[in-house]
C-alpha positions in Angstrom: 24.7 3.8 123.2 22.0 5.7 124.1 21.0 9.7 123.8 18.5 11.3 126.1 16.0 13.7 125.4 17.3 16.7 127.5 20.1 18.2 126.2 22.8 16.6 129.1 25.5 19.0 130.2 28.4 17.9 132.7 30.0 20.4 134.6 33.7 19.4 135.5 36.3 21.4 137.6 36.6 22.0 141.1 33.4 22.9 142.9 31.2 21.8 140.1 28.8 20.3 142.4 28.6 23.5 144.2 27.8 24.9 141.0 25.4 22.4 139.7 23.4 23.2 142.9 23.6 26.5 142.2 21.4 26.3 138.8 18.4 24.7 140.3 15.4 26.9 139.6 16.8 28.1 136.4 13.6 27.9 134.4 14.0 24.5 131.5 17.2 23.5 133.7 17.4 20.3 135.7 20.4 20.6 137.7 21.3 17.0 139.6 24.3 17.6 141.4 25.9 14.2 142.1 26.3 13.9 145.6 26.4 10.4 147.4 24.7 9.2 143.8 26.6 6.9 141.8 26.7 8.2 138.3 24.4 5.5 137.2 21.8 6.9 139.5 22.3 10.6 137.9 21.9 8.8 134.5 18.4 7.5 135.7 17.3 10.6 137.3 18.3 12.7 134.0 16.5 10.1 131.9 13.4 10.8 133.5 13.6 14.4 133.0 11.8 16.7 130.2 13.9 19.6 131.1 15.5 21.3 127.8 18.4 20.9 129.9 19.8 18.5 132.3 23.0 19.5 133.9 25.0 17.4 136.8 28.4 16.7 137.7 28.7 13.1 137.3 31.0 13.0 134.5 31.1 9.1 132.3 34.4 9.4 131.6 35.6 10.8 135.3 37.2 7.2 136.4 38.9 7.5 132.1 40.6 11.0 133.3 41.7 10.2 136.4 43.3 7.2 135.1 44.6 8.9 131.2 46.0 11.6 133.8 47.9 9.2 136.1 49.3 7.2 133.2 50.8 10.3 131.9 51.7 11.8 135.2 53.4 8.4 135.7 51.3 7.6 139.0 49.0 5.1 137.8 49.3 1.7 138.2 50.5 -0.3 135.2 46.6 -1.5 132.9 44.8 1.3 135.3 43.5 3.3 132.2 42.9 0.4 130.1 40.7 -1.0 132.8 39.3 2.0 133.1 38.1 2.5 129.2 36.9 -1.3 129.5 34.7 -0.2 132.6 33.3 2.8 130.8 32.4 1.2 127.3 30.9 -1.9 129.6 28.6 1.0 130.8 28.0 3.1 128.0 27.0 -0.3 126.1 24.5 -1.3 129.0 22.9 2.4 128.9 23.7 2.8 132.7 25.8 5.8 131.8 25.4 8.3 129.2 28.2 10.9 127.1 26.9 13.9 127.8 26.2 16.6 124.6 28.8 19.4 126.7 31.0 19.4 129.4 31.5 22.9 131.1 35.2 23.0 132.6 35.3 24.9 135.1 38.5 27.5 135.3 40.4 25.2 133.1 43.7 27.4 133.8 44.1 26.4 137.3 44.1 23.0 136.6 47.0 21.1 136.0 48.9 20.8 132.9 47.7 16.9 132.4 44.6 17.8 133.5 44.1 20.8 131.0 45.3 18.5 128.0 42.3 16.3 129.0 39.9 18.4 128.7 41.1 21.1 126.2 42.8 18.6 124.2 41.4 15.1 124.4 38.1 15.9 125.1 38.1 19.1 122.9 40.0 17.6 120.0 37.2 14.8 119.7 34.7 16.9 119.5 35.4 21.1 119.7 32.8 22.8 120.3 31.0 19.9 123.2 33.8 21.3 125.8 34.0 24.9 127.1 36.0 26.3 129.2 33.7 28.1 131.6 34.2 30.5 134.7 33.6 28.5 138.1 30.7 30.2 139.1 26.4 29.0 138.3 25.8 32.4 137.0 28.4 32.0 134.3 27.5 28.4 133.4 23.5 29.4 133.1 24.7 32.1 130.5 26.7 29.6 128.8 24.1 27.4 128.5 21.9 29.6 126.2 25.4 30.2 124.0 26.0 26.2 123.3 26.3 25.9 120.0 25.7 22.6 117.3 29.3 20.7 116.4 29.7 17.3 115.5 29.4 14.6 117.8 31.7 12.2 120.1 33.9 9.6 117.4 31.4 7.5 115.9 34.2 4.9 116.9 33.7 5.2 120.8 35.2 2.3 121.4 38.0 2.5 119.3 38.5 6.5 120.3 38.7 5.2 124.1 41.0 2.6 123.6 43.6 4.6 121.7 43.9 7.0 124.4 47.2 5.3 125.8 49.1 6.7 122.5 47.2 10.1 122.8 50.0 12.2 124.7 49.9 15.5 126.3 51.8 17.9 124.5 50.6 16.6 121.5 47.2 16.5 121.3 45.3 17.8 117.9 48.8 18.3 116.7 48.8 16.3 113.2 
């Protein structure tokens, strides 16, 4: 699986496209904001880029947290989130998508409880310091940018990490 150049940042949260669009100028920032674009497309367009940064909202894993929320929320249908991991490692593998170094989560107390577990637990727990909770706004996510620090990377064991994520539950998340 492949790493780009740029240092890639997704924004996540309501009204992150808003706010994606809202970076563009920032000087050594290429903000995509999805769009109509699959994310396969904003993986291409990224690739392409020299910018020090590339952010967008076209989040790998989006189809993985809908699906890990569901399950737990008991709304999904039954094999939804396996399906779901199976789709994303089939892309990750073929390079047409790409984990991101960061996701910026945008107002992470108004989501909902799942929702937060995702991304301050899941997400957070595989790799601490790659999600931040972040204000919803592009002013606050260009400051943010400049304070990212180094932490280790996503599980070395991708597929493995994805695939447990049916016995990762809520409340319990980074709790040993």
């Amino acid at each position: 699986m492949r790493r780009l150049i740029s240092t890639v940042v997704v924004v996540a949260g309501e009204g992150a496209g808003d706010v994606v669009a809202g970076l563009e100028g920032l000087h050594n920032v290429r903000a995509i904001p999805r769009g109509d674009r699959r994310p396969a497309e904003v993986m291409e367009l990224a690739g392409r880029s020299s910018a020090t940064y590339v952010v967008h909202d076209a989040d790998p894993l989006a189809d993985v947290a809908a699906a890990w929320t569901a399950f737990f929320d008991g709304t999904a249908p039954t094999g939804a989130l396996e399906v779901a991991v199976e789709t994303a490692l089939a892309e990750l593998r073929a390079d047409r998508l790409v984990l991101p170094d960061y996701y910026l989560v945008l107002d992470p107390d108004g989501m909902t409880a799942t929702w937060r577990h995702w991304w301050l637990g899941v997400l957070a727990g595989a790799a601490p310091v790659r999600v931040v909770p972040v204000h919803a706004s592009a002013s606050a996510v260009g400051q943010e940018l400049g304070r990212l620090t180094a932490g280790r990377w996503w599980p070395a064991d991708l597929e493995g990490w994805l695939r447990g994520l049916p016995r990762v539950i809520p409340d319990q998340v980074g709790l040993s």
